[in-house]
N, C-alpha and C positions, 0 to 999 in steps of 0.2 A: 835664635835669641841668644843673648851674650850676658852674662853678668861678670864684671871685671873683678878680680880680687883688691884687696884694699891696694892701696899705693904710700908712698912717704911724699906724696904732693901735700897742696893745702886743703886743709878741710875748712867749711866756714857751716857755723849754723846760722839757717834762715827761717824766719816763720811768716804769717798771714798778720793784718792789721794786730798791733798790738795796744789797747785803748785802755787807758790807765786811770782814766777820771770818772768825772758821775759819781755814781754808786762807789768804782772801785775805791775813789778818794777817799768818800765819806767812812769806810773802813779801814783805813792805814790810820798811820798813827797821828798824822796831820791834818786832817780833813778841813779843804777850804770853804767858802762862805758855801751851800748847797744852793743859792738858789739859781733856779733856770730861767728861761726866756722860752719855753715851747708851750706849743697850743694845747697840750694836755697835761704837762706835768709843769708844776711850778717849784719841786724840789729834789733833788741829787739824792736824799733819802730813801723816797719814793720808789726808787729804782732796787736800792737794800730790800725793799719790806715786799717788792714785788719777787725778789728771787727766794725770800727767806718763806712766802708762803708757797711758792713752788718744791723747795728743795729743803725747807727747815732752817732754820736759824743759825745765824753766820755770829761769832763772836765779834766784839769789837775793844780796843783796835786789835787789829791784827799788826805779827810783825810785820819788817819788808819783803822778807823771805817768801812770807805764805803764798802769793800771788803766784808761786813757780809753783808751788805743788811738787809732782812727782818728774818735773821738766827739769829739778834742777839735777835729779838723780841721773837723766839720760845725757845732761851737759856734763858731767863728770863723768860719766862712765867713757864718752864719743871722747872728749877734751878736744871740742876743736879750736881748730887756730883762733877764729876769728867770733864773735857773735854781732851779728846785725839784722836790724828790727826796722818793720817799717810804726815807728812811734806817731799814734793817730791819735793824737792828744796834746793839747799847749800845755805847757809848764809855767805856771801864771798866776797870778790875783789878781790882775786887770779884771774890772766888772765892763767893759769897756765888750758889749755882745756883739759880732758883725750882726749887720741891720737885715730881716728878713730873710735871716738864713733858717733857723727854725730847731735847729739843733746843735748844741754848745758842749764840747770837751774841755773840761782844765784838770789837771790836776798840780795842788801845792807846790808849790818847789822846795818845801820840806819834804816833802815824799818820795824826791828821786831815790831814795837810798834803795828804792822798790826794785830798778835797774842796774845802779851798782851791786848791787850785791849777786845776781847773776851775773855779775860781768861783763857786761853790752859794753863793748867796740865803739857803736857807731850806730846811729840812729838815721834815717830815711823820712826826711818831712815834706817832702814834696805831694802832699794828700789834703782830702778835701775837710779837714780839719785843724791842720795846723793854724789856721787864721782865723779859729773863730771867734778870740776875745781880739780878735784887730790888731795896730799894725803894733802896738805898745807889747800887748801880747805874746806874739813871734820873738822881737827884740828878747824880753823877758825868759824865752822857751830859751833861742837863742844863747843867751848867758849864761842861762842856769846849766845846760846840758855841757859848755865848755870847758866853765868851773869844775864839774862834776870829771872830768879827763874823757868824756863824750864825743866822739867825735860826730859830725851832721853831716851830711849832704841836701840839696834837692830845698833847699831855703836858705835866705840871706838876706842881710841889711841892703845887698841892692843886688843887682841882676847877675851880678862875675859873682858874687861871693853864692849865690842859688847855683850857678852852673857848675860852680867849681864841684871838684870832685874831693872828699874823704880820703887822707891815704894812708893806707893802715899798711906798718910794716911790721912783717912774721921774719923774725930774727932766722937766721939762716933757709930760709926760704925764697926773701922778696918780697914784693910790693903790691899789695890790694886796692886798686883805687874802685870806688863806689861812687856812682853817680846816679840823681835820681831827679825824675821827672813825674809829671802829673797832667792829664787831658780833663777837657772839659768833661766829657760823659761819664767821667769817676766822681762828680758832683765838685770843683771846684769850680767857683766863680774866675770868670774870664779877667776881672780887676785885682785877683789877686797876682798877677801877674807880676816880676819886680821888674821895675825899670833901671836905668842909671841910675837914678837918687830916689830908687822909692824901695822897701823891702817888699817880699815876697816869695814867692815860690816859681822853680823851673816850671816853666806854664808849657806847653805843647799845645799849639790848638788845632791840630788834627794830628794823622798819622801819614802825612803826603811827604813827598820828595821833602820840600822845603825843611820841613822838623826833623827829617831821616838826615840831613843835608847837616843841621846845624850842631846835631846830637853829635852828629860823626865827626865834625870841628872840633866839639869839645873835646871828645878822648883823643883826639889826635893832638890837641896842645900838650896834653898834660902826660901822654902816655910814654914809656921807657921800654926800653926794650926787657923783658922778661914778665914786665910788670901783668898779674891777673886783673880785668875788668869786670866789673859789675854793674851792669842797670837795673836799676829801680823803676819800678815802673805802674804808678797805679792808675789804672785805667778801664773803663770801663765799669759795667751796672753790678749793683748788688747780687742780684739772682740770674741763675740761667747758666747751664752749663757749657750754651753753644761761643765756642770761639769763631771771630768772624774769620775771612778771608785776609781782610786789613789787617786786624791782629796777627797772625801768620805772619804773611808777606814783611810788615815791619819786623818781626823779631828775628826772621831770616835777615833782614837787609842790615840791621842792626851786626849779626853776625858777619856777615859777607863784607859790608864796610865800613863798618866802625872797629874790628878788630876787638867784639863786644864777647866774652866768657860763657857770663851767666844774664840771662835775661830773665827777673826775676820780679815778677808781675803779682799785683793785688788788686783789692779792690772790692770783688767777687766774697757772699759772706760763707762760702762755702770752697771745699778744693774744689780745683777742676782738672782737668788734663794734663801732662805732661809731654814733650814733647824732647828727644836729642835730634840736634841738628848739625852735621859737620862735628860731631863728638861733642855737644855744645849745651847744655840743661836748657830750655824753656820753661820755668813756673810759670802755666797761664793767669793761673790764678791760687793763692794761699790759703785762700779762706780766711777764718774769722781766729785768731790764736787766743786773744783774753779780751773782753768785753765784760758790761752790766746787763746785755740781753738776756739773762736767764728770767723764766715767767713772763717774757712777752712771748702771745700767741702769733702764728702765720708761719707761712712756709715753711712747716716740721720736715717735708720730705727731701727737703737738701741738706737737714741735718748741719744747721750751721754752729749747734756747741761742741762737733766733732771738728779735728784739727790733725796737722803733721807739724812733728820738726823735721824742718829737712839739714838735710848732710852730706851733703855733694863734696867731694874732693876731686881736685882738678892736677892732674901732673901736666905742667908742659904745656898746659892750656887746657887738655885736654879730660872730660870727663872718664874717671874711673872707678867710680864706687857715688850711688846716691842711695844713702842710709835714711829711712823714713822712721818716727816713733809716732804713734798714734796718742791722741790726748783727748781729752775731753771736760770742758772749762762746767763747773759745778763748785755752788756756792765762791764764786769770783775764782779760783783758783784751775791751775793747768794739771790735770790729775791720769792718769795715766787710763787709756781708753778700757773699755769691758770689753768682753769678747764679743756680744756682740756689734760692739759699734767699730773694734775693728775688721770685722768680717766686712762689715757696711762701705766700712773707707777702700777694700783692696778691690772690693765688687765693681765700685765707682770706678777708681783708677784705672781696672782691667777695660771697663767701658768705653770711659771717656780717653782713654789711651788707646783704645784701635786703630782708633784714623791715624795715629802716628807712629803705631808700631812698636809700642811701649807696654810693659805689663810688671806686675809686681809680684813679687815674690816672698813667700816668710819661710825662710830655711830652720830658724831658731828663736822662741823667745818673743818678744812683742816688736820688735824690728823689721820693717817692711823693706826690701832691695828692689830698686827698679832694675829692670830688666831691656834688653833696647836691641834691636836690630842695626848691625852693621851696615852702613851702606854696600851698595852694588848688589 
């Protein structure tokens, strides 16, 4: 096993769905209209008074800050280059609810200051939420994340502006382009898809040649020579920590030809495995990083209020240092994990990491180092 010393490459922070509405709205300082469209809860409150009788009573409002918890102290201590999120939430006041979807994200667009003030780069909306107050909605997320110096990938006003790629340049470094995609079995609807003249999100409708084929066009328009890539990637089911054969096989191919970095996949409300490929990070999945699920019952044992930031730095393409910080999302906020819930996360990772040959390490302190087998 290898753990590389840090490098003066790029580092970028990456985390798991990060859902900003619901509940979390109703507690910032803006809070939009609460009410909902679901078959059991008919308000955004609701959700406040379910976590507050789990965990105790949450203040309100809160600043914009609060939401980071003790995440903003390991952004500052890492200072990476870059932060990008996969934002699973519209930015909106559109009451305008996609029709039989069942479950609805907004939060304000006075409330972005939640994400500025971490810092966030660039946001990843190619997920099965971006669309759910419709097409006025997106538009709306769309603008507001702009205005804000946000940059997006993985949605747009029509199908080029979805595919296009985010390009984030790290002053004497180079160029980070971020592209981001979304399948049907991550629960987007197959009409959210954008056309020529319609908005939407990078839609994938399998993981076949054809979507390996078209993904690898795109980076290939857009890519420069030095330039670091990123896929976004949300895909696949909530629970379960088996990765398929298909998932593999794509994020390889992804790598082999698309000239793809970091394959950096969600979806999943839990982490799951990690995998290096060709010196190359695979997140299979991120798990859940901030959410309103606190006091909903079900699948305790995947432990999805437990989270990582990850911290991959890439020299030359190449991976050389992935720094992990364990967290744990209580009373709406990213709060630095207990001892035992990081025991729980390296336990998982050492697990779900053997088929790849991957295992974690904590030399110092609450920071977890993957660890990874050289080829040959």
């Amino acid at each position: 096993m290898q753990t590389a010393p840090p490098s003066r490459g790029i580092t970028l922070f990456l985390c798991g769905d990060v859902m900003t509405g619901r509940g979390i709205d109703q507690i910032l300082p803006h809070p939009g209209r609460p009410r909902l469209f679901e078959p059991w809860v008919a308000s955004a409150l609701d959700y406040v008074r379910l976590a507050e009788a789990a965990s105790g009573p949450i203040r309100r409002p809160v600043d914009f800050a609060y939401i980071w918890g003790d995440a903003r102290d390991a952004l500052r201590r890492v200072a990476p280059d870059l932060r990008i999120i996969n934002l699973e939430t519209a930015v909106t006041t559109s009451d305008q609810a996609w029709p039989h979807k069942g479950i609805h994200y907004r939060m304000h667009p006075a409330n972005l200051p939640c994400l500025t003030t971490a810092g966030i780069h660039c946001c990843a909306l190619a997920n099965n939420h971006v669309m759910d107050w419709g097409y006025q909605g997106l538009k709306e997320t769309l603008g507001s994340l702009h205005r804000a110096g946000i940059a997006t990938a993985g949605a747009g006003r029509d199908a080029a502006e979805a595919a296009a790629p985010a390009v984030l340049d790290v002053p004497g470094k180079g160029r980070v382009l971020v592209f981001a995609c979304a399948t049907q079995d991550s629960g987007v609807p197959p009409e959210w898809r954008a056309g020529p003249a319609r908005p939407g999100v990078n839609f994938l409708p399998d993981l076949g040649a054809r979507s390996l084929n078209t993904l690898a066009r795109q980076v290939r328009a857009a890519q420069q020579a030095g330039d670091l890539v990123v896929v976004s990637l949300h895909w696949g089911g909530n629970w379960g920590f088996g990765i398929s054969a298909q998932q593999q096989e794509f994020a390889h191919a992804l790598i082999e030809s698309a000239a793809v970095d970091v394959v950096y996949g969600h979806s999943s409300h839990h982490v799951k495995g990690i995998e290096v490929y060709r010196d190359k990070p695979i997140l299979y999945g991120c798990g859940d990083f901030l959410n309103d699920y606190e006091g909903i019952a079900g699948h305790e044992e995947f432990r999805g209020d437990l989270a990582l930031m990850y911290f991959p730095t890439l020299d030359g393409g190449r991976l050389t240092r992935l720094a992990m910080t364990p967290t744990r999302t209580r009373h709406f906020r990213a709060n630095a994990a207990p001892e035992p819930g990081v025991r729980w996360l390296m336990a998982t990772l050492n697990r779900e990491g053997r088929q790849f040959g991957t295992q974690v390490a904590r030399p110092a302190g609450q920071d977890l180092l993957l660890q990874w087998r050289a080829p040959g």
